[in-house]
C-alpha positions in Angstrom: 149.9 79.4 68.7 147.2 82.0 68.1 149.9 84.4 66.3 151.8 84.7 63.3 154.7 86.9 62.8 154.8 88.7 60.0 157.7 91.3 58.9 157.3 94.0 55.9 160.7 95.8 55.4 162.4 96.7 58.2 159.1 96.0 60.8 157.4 93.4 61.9 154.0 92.8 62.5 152.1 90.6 65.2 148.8 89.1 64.0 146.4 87.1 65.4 145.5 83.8 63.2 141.9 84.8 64.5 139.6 87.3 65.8 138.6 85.5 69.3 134.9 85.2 69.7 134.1 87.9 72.0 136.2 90.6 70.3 133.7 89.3 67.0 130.1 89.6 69.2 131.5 93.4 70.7 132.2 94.4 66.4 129.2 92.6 65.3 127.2 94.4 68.4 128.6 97.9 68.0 128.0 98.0 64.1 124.7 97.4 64.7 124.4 99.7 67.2 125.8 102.4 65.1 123.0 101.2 62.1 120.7 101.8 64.2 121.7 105.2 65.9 122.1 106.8 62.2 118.8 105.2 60.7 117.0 107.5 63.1 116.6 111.2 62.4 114.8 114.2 64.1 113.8 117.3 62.3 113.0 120.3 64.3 109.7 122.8 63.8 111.9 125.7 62.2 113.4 123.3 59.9 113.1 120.7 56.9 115.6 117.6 56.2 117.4 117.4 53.1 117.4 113.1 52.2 120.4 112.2 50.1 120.9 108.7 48.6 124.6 107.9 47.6 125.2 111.5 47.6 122.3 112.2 45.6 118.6 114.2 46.4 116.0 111.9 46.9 113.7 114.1 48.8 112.6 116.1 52.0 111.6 115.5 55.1 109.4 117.6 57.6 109.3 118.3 61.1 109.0 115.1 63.3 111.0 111.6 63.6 112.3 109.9 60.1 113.8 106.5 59.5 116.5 106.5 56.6 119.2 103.7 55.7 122.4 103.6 57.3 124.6 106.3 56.7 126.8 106.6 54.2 124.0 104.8 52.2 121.5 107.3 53.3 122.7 110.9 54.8 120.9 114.1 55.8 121.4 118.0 55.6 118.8 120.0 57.7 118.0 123.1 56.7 116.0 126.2 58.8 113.2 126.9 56.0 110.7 128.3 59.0 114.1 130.9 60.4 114.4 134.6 59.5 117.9 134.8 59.0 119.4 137.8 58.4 122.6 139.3 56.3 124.8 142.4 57.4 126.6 144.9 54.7 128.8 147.6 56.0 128.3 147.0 59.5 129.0 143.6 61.9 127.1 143.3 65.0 127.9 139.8 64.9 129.6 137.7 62.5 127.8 134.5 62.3 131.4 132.3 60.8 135.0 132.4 62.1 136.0 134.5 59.3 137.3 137.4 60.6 136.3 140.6 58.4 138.8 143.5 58.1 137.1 146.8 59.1 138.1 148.2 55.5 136.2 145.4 53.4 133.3 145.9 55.8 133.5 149.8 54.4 134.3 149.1 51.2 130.8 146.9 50.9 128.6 150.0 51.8 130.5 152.5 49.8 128.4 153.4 46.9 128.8 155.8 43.7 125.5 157.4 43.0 123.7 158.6 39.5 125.3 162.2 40.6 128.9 160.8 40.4 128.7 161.6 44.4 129.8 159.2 47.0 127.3 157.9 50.2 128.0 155.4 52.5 124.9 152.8 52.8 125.1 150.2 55.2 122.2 147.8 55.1 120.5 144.6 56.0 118.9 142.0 54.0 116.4 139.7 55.9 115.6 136.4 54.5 115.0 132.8 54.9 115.8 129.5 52.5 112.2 128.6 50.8 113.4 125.6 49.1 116.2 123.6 50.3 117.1 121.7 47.8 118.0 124.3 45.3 119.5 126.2 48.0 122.1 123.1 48.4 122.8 122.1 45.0 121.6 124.8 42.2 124.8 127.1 43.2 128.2 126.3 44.5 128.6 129.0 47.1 124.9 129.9 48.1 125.4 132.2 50.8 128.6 133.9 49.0 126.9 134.4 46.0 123.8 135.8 47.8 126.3 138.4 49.2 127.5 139.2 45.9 124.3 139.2 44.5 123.2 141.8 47.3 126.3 144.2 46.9 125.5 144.5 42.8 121.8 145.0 43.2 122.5 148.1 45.8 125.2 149.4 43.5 122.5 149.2 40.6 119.7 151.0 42.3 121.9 153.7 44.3 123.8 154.3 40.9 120.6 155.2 39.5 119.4 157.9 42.4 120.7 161.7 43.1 123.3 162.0 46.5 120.4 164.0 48.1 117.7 161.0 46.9 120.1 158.7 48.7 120.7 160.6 51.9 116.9 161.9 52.2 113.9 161.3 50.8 114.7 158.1 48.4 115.3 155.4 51.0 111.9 153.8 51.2 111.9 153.5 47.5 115.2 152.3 47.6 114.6 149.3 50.1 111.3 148.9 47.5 113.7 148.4 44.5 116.5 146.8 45.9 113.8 143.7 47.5 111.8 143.6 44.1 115.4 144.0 41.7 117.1 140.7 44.1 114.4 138.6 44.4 113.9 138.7 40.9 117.7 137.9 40.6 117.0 135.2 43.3 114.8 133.2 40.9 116.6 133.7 38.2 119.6 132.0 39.9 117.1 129.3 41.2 118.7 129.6 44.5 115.7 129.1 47.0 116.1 132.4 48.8 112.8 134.8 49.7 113.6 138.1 50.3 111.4 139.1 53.3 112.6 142.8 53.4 115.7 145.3 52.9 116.2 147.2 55.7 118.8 150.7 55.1 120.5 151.6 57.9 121.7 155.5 58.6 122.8 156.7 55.1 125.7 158.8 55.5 128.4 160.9 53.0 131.9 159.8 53.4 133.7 160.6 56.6 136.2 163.0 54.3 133.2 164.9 53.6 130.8 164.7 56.6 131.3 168.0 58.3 130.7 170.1 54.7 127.9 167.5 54.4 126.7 168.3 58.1 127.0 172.5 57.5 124.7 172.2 54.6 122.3 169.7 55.7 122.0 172.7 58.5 121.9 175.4 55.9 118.9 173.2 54.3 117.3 172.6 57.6 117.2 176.6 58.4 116.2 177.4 54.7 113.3 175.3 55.2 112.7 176.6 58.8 112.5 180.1 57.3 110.5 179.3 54.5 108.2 177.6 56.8 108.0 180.9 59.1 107.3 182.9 55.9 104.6 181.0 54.9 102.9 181.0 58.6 103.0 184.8 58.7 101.9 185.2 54.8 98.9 182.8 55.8 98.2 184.8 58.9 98.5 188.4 57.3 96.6 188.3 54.2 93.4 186.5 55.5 93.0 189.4 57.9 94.4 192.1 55.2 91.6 190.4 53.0 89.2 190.5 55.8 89.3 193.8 56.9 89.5 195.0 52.9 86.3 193.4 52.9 85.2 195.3 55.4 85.9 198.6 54.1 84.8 197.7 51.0 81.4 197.1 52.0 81.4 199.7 54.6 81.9 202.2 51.2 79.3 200.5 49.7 77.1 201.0 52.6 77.6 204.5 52.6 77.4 205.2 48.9 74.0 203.3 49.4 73.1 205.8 52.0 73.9 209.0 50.4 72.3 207.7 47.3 68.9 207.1 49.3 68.9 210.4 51.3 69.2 211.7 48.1 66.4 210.7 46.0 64.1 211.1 48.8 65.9 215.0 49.3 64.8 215.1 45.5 61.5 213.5 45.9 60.9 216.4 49.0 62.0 219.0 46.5 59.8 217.8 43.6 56.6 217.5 46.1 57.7 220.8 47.3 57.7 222.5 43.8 54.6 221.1 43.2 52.9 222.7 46.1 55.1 226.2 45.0 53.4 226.0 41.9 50.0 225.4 43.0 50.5 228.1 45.8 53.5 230.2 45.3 53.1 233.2 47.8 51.6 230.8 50.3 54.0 228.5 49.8 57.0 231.0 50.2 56.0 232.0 53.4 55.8 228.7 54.6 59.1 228.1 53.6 60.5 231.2 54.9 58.5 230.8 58.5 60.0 227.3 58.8 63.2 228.2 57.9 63.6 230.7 60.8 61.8 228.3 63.3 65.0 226.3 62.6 67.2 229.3 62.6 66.1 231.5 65.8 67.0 229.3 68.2 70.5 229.0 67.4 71.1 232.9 67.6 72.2 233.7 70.9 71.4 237.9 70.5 68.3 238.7 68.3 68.1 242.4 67.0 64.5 243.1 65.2 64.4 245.3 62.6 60.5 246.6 62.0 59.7 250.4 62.1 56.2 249.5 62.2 56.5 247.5 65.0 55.7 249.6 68.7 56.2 248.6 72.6 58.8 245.8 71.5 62.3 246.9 72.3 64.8 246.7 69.3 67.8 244.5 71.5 65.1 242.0 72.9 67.6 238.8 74.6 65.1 235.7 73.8 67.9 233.2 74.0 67.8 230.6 76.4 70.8 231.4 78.7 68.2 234.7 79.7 66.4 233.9 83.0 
């Protein structure tokens, strides 16, 4: 007498007039068991717990062991504010859902039209982490979607306003500058609780269609430069020493000029002592003159022939050179 029969429709149903008393201690036992299990909470170093009441924020909770109500009265969302996570455009090392990514969206992400009207292809990563959990859950929708999005139309922004060669050389680092300072800004407006930590651009390339032309003048550039370059060595090597040794003769001339000028005011300082002394003593002076100039002169002339008809006992051909022994 413990059962009743009842029948709905077509069915019927056995049911016990009462719960016995054991199968009543086990219920009462396991619910409390289960209060119990879900009133305790643990919240790792690298993360911060997310407390909702009836579905609603009531506040966070930090690294440790937490006490809460019951679940569903009391539930809670951890989040890994103290984790550098990290955000992949163009390229998959890893995909981090179950999503599976066609090759041609992961291409299409990094494709970019630049200020030029040229096309570059400019894979990069965005490292972050989740400042503030509670916006992060409940200010958007779609957080991590709309981060993407939000990433994809800041780097379309900033490489739209750069040259193809700005892109693919020297502009990267001031890209990665802009895009961080452009999407955090974006970030806060949104009030989504992300810090950008840094935007990292991987290898820039052009467009496969286009990457051997690309390559040929990249080399053209590269052996322009390497030219200039070997110009500019041989110019600064050359004209020092052209200017050096221009120098040189320069004051080698004036060294000279210097010398000639000197030997001759003292040749006209000789003369002018030397017309004085003619004036004071003409004849005298004459012969002087005359008996010095051939004391300079005999001894270069090799055969002497003296000319005197007054002179006796000295023959006219007399060899006085020095070869004579």
């Amino acid at each position: 007498n413990m059962a009743r029969k009842i029948i709905i429709g077509d069915q019927e149903f056995i049911v016990p007039d009462k719960f016995p008393k054991s199968g009543v201690t086990i219920g009462l036992v396991l619910v409390f068991i289960y209060a119990i299990w879900s009133s305790i909470f643990r919240v790792e170093l690298e993360e911060e717990g997310v407390l909702l009441t009836l579905g609603e924020y009531s506040g966070l909770r930090q690294s440790g062991i937490h006490l809460k109500w019951p679940a569903p009265i009391q539930t809670v969302i951890k989040i890994p504010t103290k984790r550098e996570l990290e955000m992949e455009f163009g390229q998959r090392a890893k995909t981090s859902s179950n999503r599976r990514v066609g090759r041609s969206e992961v291409e299409e992400e990094s494709l970019m039209l630049t200020g030029d009207l040229n096309v570059a292809v400019v894979p990069w990563k965005t490292q972050y982490r989740i400042a503030e959990p509670d916006k992060f859950l409940f200010k958007v929708k779609d957080p991590i979607g709309t981060f993407r999005d939000m990433n994809e139309a800041v780097m379309r922004e900033v490489i739209g306003d750069r040259s193809v060669n700005e892109v693919l050389t020297t502009g990267r680092q001031e890209i990665a500058s802009k895009m961080e300072d452009k999407l955090q800004k974006m970030c806060d407006q949104y009030e989504n609780g992300i810090k950008i930590n840094r935007i990292l651009l991987q290898k820039v390339l052009p467009p496969k269609q286009v990457q051997d032309a690309f390559n040929e003048v990249n080399t053209a550039e590269q052996e322009k430069e390497k030219m200039i370059n070997q110009a500019l060595g041989d110019y600064n090597k050359i004209i020092p020493r052209a200017r050096g040794e221009a120098e040189q003769t320069v004051q080698q001339a004036e060294g000279y000029a210097m010398d000639r000028i000197n030997r001759a005011k003292g040749d006209v300082s000789l003369f002018e002592d030397l017309l004085k002394a003619y004036k004071k003593a003409p004849e005298v002076t004459k012969n002087r003159i005359y008996l010095e100039t051939m004391a300079d002169v005999y001894p270069n002339v090799k055969q002497k022939i003296i000319l005197d008809k007054e002179l006796e006992g000295v023959l006219p051909l007399l060899p006085l050179g020095k070869e004579v022994k």
